[in-house]
Structures are given as C-alpha cells and as structure tokens.
LOKE-590080 format. One line per 5 residues: number of its first residue (from 1); their letters; for each residue x, y, z of C-alpha. Coordinates in nm, 3 decimals, m for minus. Example, Ala and Ser with C-alpha at 12.3 -4.5 7.8 and 13.67 -1.06 7.14 Angstrom:
2
1	as	1.230 m0.450 0.780; 1.367 m0.106 0.714
This chain:
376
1	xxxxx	10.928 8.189 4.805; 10.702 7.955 5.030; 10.951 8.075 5.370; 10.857 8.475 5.239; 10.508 8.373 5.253
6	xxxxx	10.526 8.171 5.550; 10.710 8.440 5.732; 10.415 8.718 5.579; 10.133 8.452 5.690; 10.287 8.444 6.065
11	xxxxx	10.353 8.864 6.063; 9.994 8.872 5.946; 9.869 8.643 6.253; 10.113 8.860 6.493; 9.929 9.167 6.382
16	xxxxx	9.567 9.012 6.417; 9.703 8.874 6.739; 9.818 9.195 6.838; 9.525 9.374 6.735; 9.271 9.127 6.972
21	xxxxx	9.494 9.203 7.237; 9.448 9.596 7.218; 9.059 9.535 7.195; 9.085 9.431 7.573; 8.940 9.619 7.825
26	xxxxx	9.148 9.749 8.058; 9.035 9.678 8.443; 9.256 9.878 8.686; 9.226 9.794 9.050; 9.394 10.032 9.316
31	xxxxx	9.578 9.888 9.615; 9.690 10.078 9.917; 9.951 9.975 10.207; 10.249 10.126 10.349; 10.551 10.014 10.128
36	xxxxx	10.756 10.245 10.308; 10.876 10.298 10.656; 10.885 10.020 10.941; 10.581 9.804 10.847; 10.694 9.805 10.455
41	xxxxx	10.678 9.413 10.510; 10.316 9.385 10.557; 10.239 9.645 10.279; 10.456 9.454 10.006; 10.281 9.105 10.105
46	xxxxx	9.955 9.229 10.071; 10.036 9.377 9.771; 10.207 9.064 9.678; 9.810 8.909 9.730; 9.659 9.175 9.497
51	xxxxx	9.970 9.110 9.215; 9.908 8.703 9.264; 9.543 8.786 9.171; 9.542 8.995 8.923; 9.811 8.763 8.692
56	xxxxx	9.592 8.449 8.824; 9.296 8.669 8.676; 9.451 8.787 8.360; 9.525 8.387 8.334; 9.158 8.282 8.322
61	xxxxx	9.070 8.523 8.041; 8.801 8.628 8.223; 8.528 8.798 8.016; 8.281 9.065 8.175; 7.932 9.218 7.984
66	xxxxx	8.088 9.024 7.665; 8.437 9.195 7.690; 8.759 9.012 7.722; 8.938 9.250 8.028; 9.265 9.251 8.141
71	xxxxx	9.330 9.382 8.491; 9.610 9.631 8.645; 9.708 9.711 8.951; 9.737 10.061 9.046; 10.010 10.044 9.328
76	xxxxx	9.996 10.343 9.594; 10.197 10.366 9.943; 10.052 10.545 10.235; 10.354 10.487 10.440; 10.068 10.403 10.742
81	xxxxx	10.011 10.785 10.767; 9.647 10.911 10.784; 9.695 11.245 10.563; 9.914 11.035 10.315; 9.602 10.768 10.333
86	xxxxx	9.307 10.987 10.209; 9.573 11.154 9.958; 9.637 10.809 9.801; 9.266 10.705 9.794; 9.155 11.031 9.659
91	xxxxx	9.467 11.011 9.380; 9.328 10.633 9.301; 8.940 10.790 9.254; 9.117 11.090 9.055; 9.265 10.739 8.804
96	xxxxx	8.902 10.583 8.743; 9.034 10.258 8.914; 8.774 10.037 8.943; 8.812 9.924 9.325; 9.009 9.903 9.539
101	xxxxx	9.181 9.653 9.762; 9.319 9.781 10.109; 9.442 9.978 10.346; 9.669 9.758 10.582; 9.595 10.010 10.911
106	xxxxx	9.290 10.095 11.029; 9.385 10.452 11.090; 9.443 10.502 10.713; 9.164 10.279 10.582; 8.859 10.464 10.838
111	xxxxx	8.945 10.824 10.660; 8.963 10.657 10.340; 8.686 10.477 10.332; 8.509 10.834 10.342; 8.673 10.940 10.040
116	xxxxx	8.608 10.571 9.868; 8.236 10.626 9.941; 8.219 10.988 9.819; 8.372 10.917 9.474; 8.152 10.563 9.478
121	xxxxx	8.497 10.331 9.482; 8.416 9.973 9.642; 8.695 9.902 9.879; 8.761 9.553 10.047; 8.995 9.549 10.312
126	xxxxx	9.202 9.181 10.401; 9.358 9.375 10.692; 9.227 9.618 10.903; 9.028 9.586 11.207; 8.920 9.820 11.413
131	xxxxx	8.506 9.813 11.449; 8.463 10.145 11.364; 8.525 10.154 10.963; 8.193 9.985 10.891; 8.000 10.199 11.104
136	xxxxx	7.907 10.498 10.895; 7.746 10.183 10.720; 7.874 10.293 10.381; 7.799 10.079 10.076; 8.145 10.043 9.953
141	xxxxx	8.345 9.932 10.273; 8.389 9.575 10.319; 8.579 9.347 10.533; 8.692 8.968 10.458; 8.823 8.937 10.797
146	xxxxx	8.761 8.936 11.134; 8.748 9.247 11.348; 8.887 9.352 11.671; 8.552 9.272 11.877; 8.633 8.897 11.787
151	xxxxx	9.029 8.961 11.827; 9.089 9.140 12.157; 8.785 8.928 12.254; 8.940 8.609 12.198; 9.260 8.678 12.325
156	xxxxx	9.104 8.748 12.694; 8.929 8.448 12.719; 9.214 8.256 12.657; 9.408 8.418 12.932; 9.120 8.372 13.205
161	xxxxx	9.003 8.087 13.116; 9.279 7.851 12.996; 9.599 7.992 13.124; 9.396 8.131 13.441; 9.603 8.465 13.444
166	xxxxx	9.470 8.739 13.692; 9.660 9.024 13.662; 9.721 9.233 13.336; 9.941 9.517 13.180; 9.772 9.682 12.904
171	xxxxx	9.982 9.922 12.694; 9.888 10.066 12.305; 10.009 10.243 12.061; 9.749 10.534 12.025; 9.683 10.472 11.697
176	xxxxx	9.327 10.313 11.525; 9.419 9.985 11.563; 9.608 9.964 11.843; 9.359 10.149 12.097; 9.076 9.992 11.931
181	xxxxx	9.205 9.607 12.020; 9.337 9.674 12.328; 8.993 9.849 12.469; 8.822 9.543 12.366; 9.112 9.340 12.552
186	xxxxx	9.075 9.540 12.871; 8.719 9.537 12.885; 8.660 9.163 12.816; 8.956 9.067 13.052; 8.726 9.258 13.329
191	xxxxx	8.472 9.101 13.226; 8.645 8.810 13.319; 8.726 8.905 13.660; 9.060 8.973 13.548; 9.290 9.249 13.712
196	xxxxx	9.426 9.557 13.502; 9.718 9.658 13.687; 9.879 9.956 13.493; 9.783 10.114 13.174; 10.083 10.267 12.953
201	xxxxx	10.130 10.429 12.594; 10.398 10.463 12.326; 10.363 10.552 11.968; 10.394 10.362 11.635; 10.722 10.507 11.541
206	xxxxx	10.875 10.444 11.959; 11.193 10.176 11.999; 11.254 10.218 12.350; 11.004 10.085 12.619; 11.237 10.076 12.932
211	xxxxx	11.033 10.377 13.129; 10.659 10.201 13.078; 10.851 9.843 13.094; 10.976 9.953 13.448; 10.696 10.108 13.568
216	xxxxx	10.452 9.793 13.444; 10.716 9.571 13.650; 10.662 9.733 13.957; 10.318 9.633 13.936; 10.418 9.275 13.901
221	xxxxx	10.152 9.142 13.640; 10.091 8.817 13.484; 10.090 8.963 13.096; 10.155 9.257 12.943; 9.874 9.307 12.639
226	xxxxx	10.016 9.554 12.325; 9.775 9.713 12.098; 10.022 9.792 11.798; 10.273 9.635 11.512; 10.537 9.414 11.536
231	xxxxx	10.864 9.710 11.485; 10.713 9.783 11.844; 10.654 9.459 11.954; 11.004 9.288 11.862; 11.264 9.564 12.073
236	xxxxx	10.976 9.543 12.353; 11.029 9.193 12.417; 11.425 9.195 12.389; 11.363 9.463 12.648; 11.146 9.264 12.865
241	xxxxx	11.394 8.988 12.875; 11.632 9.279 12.939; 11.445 9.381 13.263; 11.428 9.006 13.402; 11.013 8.995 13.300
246	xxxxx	11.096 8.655 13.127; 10.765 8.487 13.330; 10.525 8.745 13.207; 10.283 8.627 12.918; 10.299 8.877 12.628
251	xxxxx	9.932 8.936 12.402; 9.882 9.129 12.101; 9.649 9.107 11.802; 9.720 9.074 11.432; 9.967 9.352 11.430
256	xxxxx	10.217 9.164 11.659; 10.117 8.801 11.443; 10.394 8.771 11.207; 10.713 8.600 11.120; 10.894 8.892 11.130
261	xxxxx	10.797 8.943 11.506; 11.058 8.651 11.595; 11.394 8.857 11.384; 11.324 9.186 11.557; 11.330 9.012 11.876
266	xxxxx	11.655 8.927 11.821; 11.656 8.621 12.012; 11.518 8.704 12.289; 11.333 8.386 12.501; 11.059 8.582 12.553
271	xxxxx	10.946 8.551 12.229; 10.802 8.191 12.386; 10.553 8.398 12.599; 10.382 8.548 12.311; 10.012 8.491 12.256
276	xxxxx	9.885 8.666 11.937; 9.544 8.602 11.736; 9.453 8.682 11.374; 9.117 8.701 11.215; 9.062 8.391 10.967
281	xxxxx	9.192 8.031 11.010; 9.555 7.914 10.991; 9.702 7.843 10.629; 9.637 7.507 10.697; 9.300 7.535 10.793
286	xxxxx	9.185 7.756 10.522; 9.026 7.556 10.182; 9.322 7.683 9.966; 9.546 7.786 10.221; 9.864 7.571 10.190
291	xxxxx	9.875 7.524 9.819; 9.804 7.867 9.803; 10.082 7.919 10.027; 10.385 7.727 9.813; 10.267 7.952 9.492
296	xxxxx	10.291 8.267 9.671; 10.675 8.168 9.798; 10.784 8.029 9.508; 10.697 8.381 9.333; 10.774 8.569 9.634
301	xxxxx	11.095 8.443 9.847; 11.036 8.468 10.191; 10.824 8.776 10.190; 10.478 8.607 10.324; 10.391 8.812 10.655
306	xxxxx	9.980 8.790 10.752; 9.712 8.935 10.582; 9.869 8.817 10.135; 9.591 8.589 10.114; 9.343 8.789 10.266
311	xxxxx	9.365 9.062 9.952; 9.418 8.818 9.706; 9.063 8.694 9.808; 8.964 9.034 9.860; 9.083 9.121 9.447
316	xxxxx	8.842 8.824 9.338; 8.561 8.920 9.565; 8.565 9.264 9.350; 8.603 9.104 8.987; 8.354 8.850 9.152
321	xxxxx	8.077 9.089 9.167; 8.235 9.250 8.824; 8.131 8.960 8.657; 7.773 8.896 8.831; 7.689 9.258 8.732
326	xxxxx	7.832 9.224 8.361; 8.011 9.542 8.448; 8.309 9.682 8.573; 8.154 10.011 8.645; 8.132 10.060 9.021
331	xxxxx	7.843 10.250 8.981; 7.633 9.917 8.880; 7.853 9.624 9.081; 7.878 9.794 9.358; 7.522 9.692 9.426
336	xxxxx	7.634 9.313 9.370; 7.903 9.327 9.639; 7.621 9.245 9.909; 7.533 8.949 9.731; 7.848 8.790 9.769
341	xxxxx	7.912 8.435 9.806; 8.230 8.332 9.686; 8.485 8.040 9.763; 8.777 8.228 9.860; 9.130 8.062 9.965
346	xxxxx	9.093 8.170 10.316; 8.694 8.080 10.368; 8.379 8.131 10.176; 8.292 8.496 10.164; 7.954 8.661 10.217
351	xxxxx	7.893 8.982 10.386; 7.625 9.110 10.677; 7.443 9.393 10.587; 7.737 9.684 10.745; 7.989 9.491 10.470
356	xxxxx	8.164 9.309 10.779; 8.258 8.924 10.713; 7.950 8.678 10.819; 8.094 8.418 11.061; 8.428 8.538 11.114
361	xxxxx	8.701 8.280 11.220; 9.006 8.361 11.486; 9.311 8.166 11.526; 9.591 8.175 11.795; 9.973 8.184 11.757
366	xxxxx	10.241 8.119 11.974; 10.582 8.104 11.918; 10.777 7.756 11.927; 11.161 7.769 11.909; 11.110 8.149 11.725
371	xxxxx	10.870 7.962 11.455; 10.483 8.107 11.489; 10.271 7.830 11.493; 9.860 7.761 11.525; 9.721 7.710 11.893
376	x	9.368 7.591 11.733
C-alpha cells in the first residue's frame, strides 16, 4: 500500500513537473551558414557556436519579462548561394524566430540583411566581413567581429613593413568577400609603396589555378594575395609548389584562416608561406577562449574551424538584450541591441552606432609544420 502511494505521489510530481515545463516559453533563434557544398565545415562550426549556446542558455534557466524560456535553434543552410540566402532568411522571418545568428559569407548575409530589416529580425553576424553590410545603416545588422578594412589592412602592413616585400600578385574570387578584402589589400599595399604586379580571378566553386598561377609567375612577385575560402586556397598552394613558386609568400584573410587549409593542401611546403589574419584575438588571447575551446571539442570532435565562438557570443549578445528589454519580441529589444555591453568569450562586446564591433582586434596566422598558429 505505502509503494502504490509512493509510486502515485512521484506520477503526481512527474505530471506537475511536466506541466511547469510546458508553461515555458519557447525562444527560437534562426541560424544561417552553408552546411552544404565545399565550405560545409565552417557552416557546421558556427552552427556548432549557436547549438553550444543555446544548451549553455537553456542550462541557466534564464527567465525574461517574468517567464521561464527555453530557446531553439532554427537550423537553415544557404549552401553560400545568394538566392538560397535571402530564401532562408525570408523562410526564418516567415517562422517568428526571434533573431537570428549568421550568415558565414558576406555575399549571402548583405542581401539578407535587407530582408532581416524589412521583417524587423535582429541579426548578428560572428563571420562575415565585407564593409558594406552595415552601410545601409540598418538597425538590425550587427557585427562582433572585425571587418575587412582592418583585415586586408593589416595584412599589407605586415608585408611592407616587417617582411619588406615589394612586389605583389593579387587574385580573388569575385565574390562579396573575396573582392571586398582583396581591394582593401591592394590599395593599402600601394599605399605602402608596394608593387601590384598582375591581377587575376577565379570563382568560389574553381580547383584548378595553373593558367593565372603561370601567368602570375611570369611576373615574378614576392606574394601572391587570395581574396576567397580555403577549398580554393588548399589545391592553389599544392599547385604553387607544383609550378616551383615555393619562395613566394602566400596572404589571404579569414576565409583562407583555418585548420582545414593545411589537409587540402595536401602536404604541400608551401603551406609554410602562408600569412592569413582573422578579426578577434587568438583562442588564447580571448577572456574565455581556451576553456571555451576544450568544451566545444569535447562535444564536437575535431570540427572547430574559425568563426564557433564568434556566434556563440553572437547567440548571447541577442538573449543579452532579450533580457535587458524583458522581452523577446524583436520589436522592443531590438532597440536594446545598441546598448550592448556584454563579456563575451572572444572580447567584451559593444557596438558603434552602424552595429559594427567598437575596437575591433586582428590576429595573424602562419602555418608551423601544417599546424596554424598566432603571429601576435
């Protein structure tokens, strides 16, 4: 008799239990990256960030206007197309989400961001770079990392003034991002009284580089800069070594900065000529950055690429200004976004007025026996 009415005392508690938990508000938060195609890698480890958050969220019980919320993420690939970009964003404003976190590319997240701001969505991006997204000066485009002005910027003074280099290759992959970082490249390196000896192009989808390679190596240059991702970057470099251009320096932005960039070189040596920068400190720079870093491998094997803690800060900054506002309704945070000052894992986050970060760090890579390690 006392186990039947233990057992009906615990079903009873189950059901109360049960009945709290369905009280919870449900918080969904969209994220956006290409999780298919050749730069699947950098999608899944941002959206790795955004998962991390949201169970580290849903962890902290975290209450907003009184309510106890749980959060979702609303997963959506773009496969780094444009078109398939604004169809996502406007599918995530079509599901109510409450903000969103991404896109990876700039060429997807500047048309989005249009569609973000007409349906009123927040959107912080941990990834893309190109200048031109917080231009229209919408309020609900933000940016927790640096931009291209900083990256192509800081990747030219290092090859004046430290390694002294005077003549330059420049080549890009016509899309957003690439274009964007290597015009800022090409126009600080003249700055510098730096030589640009040959201009080429390929596209984001290209494998073989031996025409432009062979035409850049009649020109003899010091470095080659690429504006573009790393499924370009790695066969270019085997095909550099290929061509005997194992002397000439090799530059590229965050697109290039990864671990990945070492496999598809396949070995090649020049691998040790690359310079690459990224917006934000190193992981072991950053406040959080290296215990940060052992969670996110021990829950995801192997998988870290560049920009995972970037939108796991950028899925706080939203629920941040969530719970400032006492709402998750974007149509009254939204106006606490600006207001920002929170202690993120990669730096302490506050905006400028155009929603770009406010003091924006770089960092520079190299390569050391295939391993990408800090310059600075």
């Amino acid at each position: 008799m006392q186990m039947k009415l233990k057992l009906t005392v615990v079903a009873a508690l189950a059901a109360v239990a049960g009945f709290a938990s369905a009280q919870d508000a449900v918080v969904k938060i969209g994220h956006v990256a290409p999780l298919s195609g050749s730069q699947a890698h950098y999608g899944k480890d941002n959206e790795n960030g955004v998962r991390m958050a949201i169970e580290d969220l849903n962890a902290q019980n975290v209450v907003i206007g009184g309510k106890k919320v749980k959060f979702e993420i609303v997963a959506e690939d773009d496969a780094a197309d444009p078109k398939q970009g604004t169809a996502a964003a406007q599918k995530l404003c079509d599901s109510k989400v409450a903000g969103v976190v991404g896109h990876l590319n700039s060429g997807t997240t500047i048309p989005a961001s249009k569609v973000y701001n007409d349906c009123g969505i927040p959107h912080v991006t941990g990834a893309a770079t190109n200048p031109n997204l917080t231009k229209p000066g919408y309020k609900t485009t933000y940016r927790i990392i640096a931009n291209d002005n900083a990256l192509g910027a800081g990747l030219a003074f290092y090859a004046a003034d430290t390694l002294k280099l005077k003549k330059v290759a420049i080549i890009d992959d016509r899309t957003a991002y690439g274009q964007g970082v290597a015009e800022v490249f090409k126009k600080t390196a003249l700055a510098k009284g730096m030589t640009v000896v040959d201009e080429q192009f390929t596209t984001d989808k290209a494998t073989d580089f031996m025409a432009i390679l062979t035409a850049i190596k009649a020109k003899a240059p010091d470095a080659i800069f690429f504006g573009g991702m790393d499924p370009q970057g790695g066969p270019m470099l085997r095909q550099m070594e290929q061509l005997g251009m194992s002397n000439v320096k090799y530059f590229g932005g965050d697109g290039i900065c990864t671990a990945e960039l070492a496999k598809l070189t396949a070995g090649a040596k020049t691998i040790g000529n690359v310079v690459c920068a990224e917006g934000g400190a190193s992981l072991a720079k950053m406040p959080g950055g290296e215990a940060w870093k052992k969670r996110y491998d021990a829950k995801y094997p192997n998988q870290f690429q560049v920009y995972s803690p970037y939108t796991y800060d950028a899925t706080f900054v939203l629920v941040d200004a969530m719970k400032r506002a006492g709402s998750w309704d974007p149509k009254v945070y939204t106006a606490k976004l600006p207001e920002t000052n929170f202690k993120g894992v990669t730096t302490t986050i506050a905006f400028e007025s155009n929603g770009e970060l406010k003091n924006p760090a770089i960092t520079l890579y190299v390569y050391k026996d295939g391993k990408k390690s800090a310059l600075n």
